[in-house]
Structures are given as structure tokens and as C-alpha cells.
N, C-alpha and C positions, 0 to 999 in steps of 0.2 A: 381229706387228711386232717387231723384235728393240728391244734398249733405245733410248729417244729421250735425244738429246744435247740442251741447252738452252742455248742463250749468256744470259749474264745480262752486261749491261751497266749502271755504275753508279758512283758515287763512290769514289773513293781514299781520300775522307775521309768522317768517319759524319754531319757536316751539323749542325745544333744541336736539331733535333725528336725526342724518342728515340724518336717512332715507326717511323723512317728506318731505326734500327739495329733494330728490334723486329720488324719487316715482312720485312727482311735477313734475320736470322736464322731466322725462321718460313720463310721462301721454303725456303733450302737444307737443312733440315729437311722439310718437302715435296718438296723435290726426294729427296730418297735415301728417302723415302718411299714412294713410286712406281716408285725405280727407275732414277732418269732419271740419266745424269750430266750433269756441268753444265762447260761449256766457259765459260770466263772469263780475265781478262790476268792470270790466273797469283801474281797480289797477294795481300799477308798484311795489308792495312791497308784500312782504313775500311767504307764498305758492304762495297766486294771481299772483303777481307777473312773479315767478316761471314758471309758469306754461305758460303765456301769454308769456313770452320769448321765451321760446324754440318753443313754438307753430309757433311762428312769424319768430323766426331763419330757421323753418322744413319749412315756405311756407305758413302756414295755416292762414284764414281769422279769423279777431279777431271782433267778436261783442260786444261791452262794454258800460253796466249801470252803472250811477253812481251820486247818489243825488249832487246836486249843493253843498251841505255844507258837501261833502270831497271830493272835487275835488283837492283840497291842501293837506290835509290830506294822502290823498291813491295817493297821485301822478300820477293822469291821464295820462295814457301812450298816445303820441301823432301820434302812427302809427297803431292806429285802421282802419282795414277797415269799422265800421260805430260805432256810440258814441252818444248814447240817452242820456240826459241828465235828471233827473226825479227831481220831490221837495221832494218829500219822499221815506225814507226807505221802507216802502211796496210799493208806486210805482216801484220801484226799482227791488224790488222780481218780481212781476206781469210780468213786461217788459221782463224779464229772463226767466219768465218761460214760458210766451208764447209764446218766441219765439226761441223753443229748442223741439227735441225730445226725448232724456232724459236725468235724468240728474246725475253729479255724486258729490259726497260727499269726500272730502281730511281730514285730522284733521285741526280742525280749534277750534276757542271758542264758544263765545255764540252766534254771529251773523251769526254763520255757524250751529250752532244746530237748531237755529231759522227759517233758509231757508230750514234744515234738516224738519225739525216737519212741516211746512206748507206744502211740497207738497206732504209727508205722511198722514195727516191729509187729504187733495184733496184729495188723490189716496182711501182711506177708504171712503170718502164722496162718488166716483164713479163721480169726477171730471175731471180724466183723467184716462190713462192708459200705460202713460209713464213711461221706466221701472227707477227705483230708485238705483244708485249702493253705494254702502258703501265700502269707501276704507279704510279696518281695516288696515292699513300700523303698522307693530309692534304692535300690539295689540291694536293702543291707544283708538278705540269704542269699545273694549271688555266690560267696564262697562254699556256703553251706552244699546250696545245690551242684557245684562242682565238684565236691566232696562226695556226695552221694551217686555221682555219674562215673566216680575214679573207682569206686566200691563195685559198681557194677561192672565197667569195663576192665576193670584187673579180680573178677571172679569170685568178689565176696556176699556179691548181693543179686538177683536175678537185674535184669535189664526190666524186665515186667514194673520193678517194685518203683522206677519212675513215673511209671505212667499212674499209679496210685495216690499225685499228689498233684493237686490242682496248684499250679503259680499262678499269680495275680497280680496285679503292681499297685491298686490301690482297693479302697472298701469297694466302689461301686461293682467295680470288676469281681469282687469275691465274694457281693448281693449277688449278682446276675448270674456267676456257678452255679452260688448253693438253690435261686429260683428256677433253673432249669432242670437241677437234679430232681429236686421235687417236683415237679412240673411232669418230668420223665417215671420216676418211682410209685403216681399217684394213679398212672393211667392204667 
């Protein structure tokens, strides 16, 4: 399998639990670890940030979106190895996701729940079959996830569509998923 692309989706900002930023920085550190690059919205701040640092400090190739009106904003890091630039917000999504083989989830807010629920929403639609990870770091999706178990068990979402999201409670946990998925998908 030639190198896997990973979108990492997750906060602009680092959150108040320093696990959040701890978790971050161990991810993209395992990511150039392995090899992988890491597709993300192209940000020099908070988790994003985080995460695109270390990734870049370990080695690893940085692929990064990022709408034209926050290129100021999110401080476009200038040592991307490639930098699509899009005019919209779903642009933006689309570009990430298409060009990643899975992808993983950090705490973030609402523009990381937002990238959360679209390629859940895909993966239910039978739009891909890329695996989805969830990094419950310190609980903080615990709500989230009972949220999405209330949707199933009161009939709005299949019971299946849980089993389509890997939880994980730190980076190493959600290296060792995404190594075994490929690991499984290669053979």
C-alpha cells in the first residue's frame, strides 16, 4: 500500500484540559511515525495546529485546506508540503475528505462536529467506507456518543451506524485502529 493520508479533524483552539493539546501532539507524532501524512484545514493554531507541528517536527508530509477567508484567521502554516486553497467551507470538507483514507476526530467544537456528522452521515449513506475514529481523549465525546446511541435506540438512526466509529481514548489507541485497519485492507 503506498503511504496512507489521514484527515485529522479537531479544534482551532487547544480547549482547557491539557490532555487535548497532549493527545494532539502524540497523534501527529505517530502519524510521521508510521509514515502516514496527515490531511487537515491547513491551521497553525490550537489542537490543528498541535497536531501539524509535531507531525512536521517527526518528518511527516502536511496536506492542508483552507477557505480563502481564514487564511488569516487560522494562520496558514507556511511549510506545507501541498496547500489547496478552496472559497468555501464545504469546499474545504470535500478536498479533505477526498483525499485521506481515514479519518480521525480530536475535541474540537462545532466546525469539528460538523466534519464529525458529514462523513458519518457518507459512511451511513454507503458513500465510502473509510474507517471513522473518535478520540474520546478524557471523556470529552462521552455526551456526544450518548447522543448518537439516543438516535439509534429511539429510531432515527440504524443501531449499525455505531458500530462505524471507532472510540479511542488517546493517540496511541487510535495509531493502533487505524494500523490494524490497514494492516486488514492490504491483505
Amino acid at each position: 500500500m503506498s503511504k496512507a493520508s489521514i484527515c485529522v479533524y479537531c479544534g482551532s483552539r487547544p480547549g482547557l484540559e491539557p490532555a487535548y493539546l497532549h493527545h494532539a501532539g502524540q497523534f501527529g507524532r505517530l502519524l510521521a511515525e508510521n509514515d502516514w501524512q496527515l490531511v487537515y484545514g491547513a491551521g497553525d493554531v490550537g489542537l490543528m495546529g498541535e497536531v501539524a507541528r509535531t507531525a512536521r517536527e517527526a518528518g511527516a508530509d502536511l496536506f492542508g485546506v483552507i477557505p480563502q477567508h481564514l487564511l488569516g484567521v487560522e494562520r496558514g502554516r507556511s511549510d506545507l508540503s501541498r496547500l489547496v486553497v478552496t472559497q468555501t467551507m464545504h469546499e474545504r470538507k470535500k478536498v479533505m475528505f477526498m483525499n485521506c483514507d481515514a479519518a480521525v476526530v480530536l475535541p474540537g467544537g462545532a466546525g469539528t462536529l460538523d466534519e464529525f456528522f458529514e462523513v458519518l452521515t457518507w459512511r451511513q449513506l454507503g458513500l465510502h467506507q473509510k474507517p471513522i475514529v473518535l478520540m474520546n481523549v478524557a471523556g470529552y465525546w462521552d455526551p456526544l456518543l450518548q447522543m448518537l446511541e439516543k438516535m439509534a435506540t429511539q429510531g432515527f438512526a440504524e443501531t449499525s451506524m455505531l458500530h462505524t466509529i471507532r472510540v479511542v481514548e488517546s493517540a496511541e489507541s487510535a495509531v493502533e485502529s487505524l494500523a490494524r485497519h490497514f494492516e486488514q485492507t492490504s491483505k
